[in-house]
Steps between C-alpha positions, in 0.01 A plus 500: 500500500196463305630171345548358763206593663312363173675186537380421886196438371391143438355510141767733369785294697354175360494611104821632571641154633327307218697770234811495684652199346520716182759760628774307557519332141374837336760693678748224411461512188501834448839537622652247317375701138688827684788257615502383080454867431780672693737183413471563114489935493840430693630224266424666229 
């Protein structure tokens, strides 16, 4: 609740907005080296 409560506000919400285009490729990324990861401990 406090998140979002912390995001409602305008300064917070904007610096969050101007960060946000991060996540996705971060996140993306991030599961592709476990994707890689899993893929080759099960090959192997």
């Amino acid at each position: 609740m406090d998140l979002l409560q912390g995001l409602s506000r305008p300064a917070i919400n904007q610096r969050f907005k101007a960060c946000g285009h991060w996540v996705d490729p971060v996140l993306g990324g991030a599961m592709i080296v476990l994707g890689i990861k899993v893929m080759a401990t099960q090959a192997g």
